[in-house]
MIROLO-664917 format. One record per residue (C-alpha): residue in three letters; chain; z, x, y. Coordinates in Angstrom, 3 decimals. Layout:
REM MIROLO-664917
<atom><res>ala</res><chain>A</chain><Z>Z</Z><X>X</X><Y>Y</Y></atom>
...
//
This chain:
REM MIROLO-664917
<atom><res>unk</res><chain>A</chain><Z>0.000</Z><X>0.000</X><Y>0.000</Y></atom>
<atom><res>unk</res><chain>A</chain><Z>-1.035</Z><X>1.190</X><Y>3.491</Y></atom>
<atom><res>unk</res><chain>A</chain><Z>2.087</Z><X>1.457</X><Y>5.887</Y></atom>
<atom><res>unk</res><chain>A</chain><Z>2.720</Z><X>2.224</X><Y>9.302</Y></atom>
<atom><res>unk</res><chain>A</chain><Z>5.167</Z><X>2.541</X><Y>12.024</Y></atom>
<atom><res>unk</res><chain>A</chain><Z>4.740</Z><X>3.570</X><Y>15.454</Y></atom>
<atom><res>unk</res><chain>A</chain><Z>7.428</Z><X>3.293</X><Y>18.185</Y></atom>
<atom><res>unk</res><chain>A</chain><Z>7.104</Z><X>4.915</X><Y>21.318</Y></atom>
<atom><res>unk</res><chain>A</chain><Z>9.775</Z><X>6.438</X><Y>23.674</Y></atom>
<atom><res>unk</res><chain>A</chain><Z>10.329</Z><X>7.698</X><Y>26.979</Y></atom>
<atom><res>unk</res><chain>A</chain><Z>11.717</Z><X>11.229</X><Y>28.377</Y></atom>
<atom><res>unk</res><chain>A</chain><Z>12.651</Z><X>12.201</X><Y>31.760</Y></atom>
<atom><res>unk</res><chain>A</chain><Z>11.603</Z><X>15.739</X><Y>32.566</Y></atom>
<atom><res>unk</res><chain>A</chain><Z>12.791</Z><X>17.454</X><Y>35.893</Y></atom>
<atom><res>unk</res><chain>A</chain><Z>12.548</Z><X>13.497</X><Y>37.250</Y></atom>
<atom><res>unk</res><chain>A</chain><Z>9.159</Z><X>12.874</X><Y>36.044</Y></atom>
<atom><res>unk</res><chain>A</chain><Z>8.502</Z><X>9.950</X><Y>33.125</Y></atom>
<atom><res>unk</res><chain>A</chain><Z>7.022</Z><X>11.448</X><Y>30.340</Y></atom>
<atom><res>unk</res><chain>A</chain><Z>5.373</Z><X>9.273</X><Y>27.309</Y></atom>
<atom><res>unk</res><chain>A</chain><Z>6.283</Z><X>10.674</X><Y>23.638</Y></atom>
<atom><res>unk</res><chain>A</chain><Z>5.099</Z><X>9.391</X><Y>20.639</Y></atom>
<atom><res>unk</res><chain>A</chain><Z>6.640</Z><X>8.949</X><Y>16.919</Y></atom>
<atom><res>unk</res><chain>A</chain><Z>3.740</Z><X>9.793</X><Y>14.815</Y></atom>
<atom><res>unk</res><chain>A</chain><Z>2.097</Z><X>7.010</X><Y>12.421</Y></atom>
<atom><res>unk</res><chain>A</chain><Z>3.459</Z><X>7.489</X><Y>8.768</Y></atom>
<atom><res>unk</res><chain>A</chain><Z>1.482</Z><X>6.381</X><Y>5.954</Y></atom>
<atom><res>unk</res><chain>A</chain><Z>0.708</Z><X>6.421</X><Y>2.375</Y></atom>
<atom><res>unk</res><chain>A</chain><Z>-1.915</Z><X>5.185</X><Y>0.128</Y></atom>
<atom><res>unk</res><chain>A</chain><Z>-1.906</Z><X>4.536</X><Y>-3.908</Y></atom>
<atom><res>unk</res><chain>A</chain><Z>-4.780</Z><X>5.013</X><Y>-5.925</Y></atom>
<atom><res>unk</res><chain>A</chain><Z>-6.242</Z><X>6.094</X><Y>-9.678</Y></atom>
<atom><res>unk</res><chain>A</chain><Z>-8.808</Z><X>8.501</X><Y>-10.798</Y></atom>
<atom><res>unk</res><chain>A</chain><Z>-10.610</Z><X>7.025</X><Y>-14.043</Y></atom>
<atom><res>unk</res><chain>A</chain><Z>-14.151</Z><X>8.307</X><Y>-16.053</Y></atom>
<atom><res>unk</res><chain>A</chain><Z>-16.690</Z><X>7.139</X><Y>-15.161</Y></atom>
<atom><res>unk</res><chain>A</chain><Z>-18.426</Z><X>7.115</X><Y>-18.969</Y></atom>
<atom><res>unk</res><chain>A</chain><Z>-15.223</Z><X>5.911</X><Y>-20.791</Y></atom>
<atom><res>unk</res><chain>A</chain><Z>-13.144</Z><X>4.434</X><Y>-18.161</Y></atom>
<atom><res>unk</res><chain>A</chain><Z>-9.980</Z><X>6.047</X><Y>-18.563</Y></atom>
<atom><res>unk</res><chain>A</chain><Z>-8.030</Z><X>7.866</X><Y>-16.592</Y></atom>
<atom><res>unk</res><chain>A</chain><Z>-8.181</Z><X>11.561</X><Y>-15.929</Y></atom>
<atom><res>unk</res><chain>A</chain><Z>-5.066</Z><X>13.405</X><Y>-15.959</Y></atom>
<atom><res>unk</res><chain>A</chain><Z>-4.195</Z><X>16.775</X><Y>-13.529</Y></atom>
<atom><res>unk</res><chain>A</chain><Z>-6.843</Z><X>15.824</X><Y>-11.098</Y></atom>
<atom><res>unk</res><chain>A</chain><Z>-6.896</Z><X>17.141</X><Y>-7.315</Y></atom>
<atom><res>unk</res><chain>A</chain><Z>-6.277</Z><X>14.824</X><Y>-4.817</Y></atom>
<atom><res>unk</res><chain>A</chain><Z>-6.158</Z><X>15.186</X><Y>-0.917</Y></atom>
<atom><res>unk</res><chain>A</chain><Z>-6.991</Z><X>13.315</X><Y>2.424</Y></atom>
<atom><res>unk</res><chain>A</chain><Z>-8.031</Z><X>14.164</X><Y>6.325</Y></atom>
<atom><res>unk</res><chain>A</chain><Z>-6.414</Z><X>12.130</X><Y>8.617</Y></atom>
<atom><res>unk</res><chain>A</chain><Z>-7.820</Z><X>11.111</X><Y>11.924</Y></atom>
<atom><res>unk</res><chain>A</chain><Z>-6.768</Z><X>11.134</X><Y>15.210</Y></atom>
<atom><res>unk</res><chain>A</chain><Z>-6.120</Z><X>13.741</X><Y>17.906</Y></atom>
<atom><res>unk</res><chain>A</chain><Z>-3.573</Z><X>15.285</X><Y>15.679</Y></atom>
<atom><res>unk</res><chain>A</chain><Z>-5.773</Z><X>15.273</X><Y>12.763</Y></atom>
<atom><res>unk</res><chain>A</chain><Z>-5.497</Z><X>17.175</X><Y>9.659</Y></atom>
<atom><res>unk</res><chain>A</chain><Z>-5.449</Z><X>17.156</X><Y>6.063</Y></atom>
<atom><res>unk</res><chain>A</chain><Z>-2.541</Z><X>15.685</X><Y>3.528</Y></atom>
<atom><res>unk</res><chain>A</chain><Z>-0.916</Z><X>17.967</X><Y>1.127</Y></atom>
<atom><res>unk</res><chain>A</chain><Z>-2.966</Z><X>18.127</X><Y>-2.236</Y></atom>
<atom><res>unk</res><chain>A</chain><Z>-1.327</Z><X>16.167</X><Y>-5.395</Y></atom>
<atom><res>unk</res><chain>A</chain><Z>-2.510</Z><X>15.964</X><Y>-8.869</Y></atom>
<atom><res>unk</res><chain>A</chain><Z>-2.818</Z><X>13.081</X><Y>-11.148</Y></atom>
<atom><res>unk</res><chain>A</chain><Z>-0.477</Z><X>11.955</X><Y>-13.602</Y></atom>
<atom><res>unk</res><chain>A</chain><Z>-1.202</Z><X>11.292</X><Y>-17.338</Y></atom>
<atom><res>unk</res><chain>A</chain><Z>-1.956</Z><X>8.024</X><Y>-16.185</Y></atom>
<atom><res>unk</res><chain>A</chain><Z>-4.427</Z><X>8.633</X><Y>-13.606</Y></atom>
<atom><res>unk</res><chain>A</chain><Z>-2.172</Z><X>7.467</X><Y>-10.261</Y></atom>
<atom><res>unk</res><chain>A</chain><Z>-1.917</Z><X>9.252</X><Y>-6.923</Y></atom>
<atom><res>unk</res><chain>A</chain><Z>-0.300</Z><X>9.052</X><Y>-4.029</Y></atom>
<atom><res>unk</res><chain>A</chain><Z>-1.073</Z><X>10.244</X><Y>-0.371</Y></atom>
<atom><res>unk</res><chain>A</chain><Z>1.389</Z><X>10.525</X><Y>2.317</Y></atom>
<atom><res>unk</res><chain>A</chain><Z>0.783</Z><X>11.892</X><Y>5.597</Y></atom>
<atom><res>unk</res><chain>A</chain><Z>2.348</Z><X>11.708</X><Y>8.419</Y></atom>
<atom><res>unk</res><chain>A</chain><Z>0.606</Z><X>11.623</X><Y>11.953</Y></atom>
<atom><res>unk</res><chain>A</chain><Z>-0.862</Z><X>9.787</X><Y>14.633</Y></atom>
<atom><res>unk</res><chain>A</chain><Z>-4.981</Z><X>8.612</X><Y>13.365</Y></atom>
<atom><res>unk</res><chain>A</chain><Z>-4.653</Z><X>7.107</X><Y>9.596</Y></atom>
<atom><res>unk</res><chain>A</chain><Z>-6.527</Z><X>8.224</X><Y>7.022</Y></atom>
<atom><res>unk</res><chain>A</chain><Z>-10.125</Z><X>8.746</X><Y>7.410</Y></atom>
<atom><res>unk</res><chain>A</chain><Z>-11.405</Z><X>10.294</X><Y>3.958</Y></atom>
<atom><res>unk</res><chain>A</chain><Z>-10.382</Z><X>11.337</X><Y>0.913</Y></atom>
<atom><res>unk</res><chain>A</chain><Z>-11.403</Z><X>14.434</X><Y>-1.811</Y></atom>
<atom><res>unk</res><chain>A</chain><Z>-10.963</Z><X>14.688</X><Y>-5.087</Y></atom>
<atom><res>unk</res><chain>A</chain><Z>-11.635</Z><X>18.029</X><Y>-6.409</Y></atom>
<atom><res>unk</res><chain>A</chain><Z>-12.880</Z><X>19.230</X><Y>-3.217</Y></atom>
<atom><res>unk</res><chain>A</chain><Z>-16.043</Z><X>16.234</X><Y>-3.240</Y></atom>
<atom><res>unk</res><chain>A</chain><Z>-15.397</Z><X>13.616</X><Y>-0.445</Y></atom>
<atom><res>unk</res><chain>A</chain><Z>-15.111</Z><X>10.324</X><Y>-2.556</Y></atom>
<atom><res>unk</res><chain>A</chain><Z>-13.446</Z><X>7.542</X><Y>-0.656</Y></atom>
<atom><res>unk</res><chain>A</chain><Z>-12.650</Z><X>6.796</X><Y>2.797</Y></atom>
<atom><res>unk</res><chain>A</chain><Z>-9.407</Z><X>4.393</X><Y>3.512</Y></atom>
<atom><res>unk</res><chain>A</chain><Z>-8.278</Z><X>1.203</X><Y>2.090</Y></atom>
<atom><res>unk</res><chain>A</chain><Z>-5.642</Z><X>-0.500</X><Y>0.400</Y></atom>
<atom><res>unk</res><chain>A</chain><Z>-5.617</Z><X>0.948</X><Y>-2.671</Y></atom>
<atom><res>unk</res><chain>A</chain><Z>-8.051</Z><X>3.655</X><Y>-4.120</Y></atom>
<atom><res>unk</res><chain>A</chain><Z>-10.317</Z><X>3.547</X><Y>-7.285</Y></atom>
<atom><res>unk</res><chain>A</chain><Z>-12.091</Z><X>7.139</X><Y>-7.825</Y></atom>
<atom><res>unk</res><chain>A</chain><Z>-14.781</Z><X>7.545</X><Y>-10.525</Y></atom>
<atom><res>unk</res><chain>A</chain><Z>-15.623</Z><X>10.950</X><Y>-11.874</Y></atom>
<atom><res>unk</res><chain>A</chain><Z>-17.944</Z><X>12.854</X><Y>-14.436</Y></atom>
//
């Protein structure tokens, strides 16, 4: 499930207003399955870039024996695409179904 918070706060600074944010946190669920035989492929790379001005990438997980990943990330644009084993394969959604050889 995609979630996010945002909350924004104010500082004073030698008299003068300054806007801060609280970054966006999110995560996203997803599995990694053959595409010839349908099931799921264990120990598989996993990452995400995230969008925004303070872009970047998510830390890489693997699959589990089941297949499932999650992404977390925490910053201020979303997720804008995700890699598995370095090949861009999904961009965001609610929950992620990746195919493979």
């Amino acid at each position: 499930m995609l979630m996010r918070s945002f909350k924004f706060g104010m500082l004073l600074m030698l008299g003068l207003p300054v806007l801060t944010a609280h970054s966006w946190a999110g995560d996203i669920s997803g599995v990694v399955k053959y595409k010839k035989s349908g099931s799921p492929a264990s120990g598989v790379q996993v990452s995400g870039l995230t969008a925004g001005a303070l872009g970047g990438t998510t830390e890489s997980v693997r699959t589990d024996d089941k297949g499932k990943f999650t992404l977390s990330w925490k910053n201020s644009g979303g997720l804008a695409k995700v890699y598995s084993n370095g090949k861009t394969v999904a961009k965001d959604g609610e929950k992620i179904v990746i195919t493979i050889d």
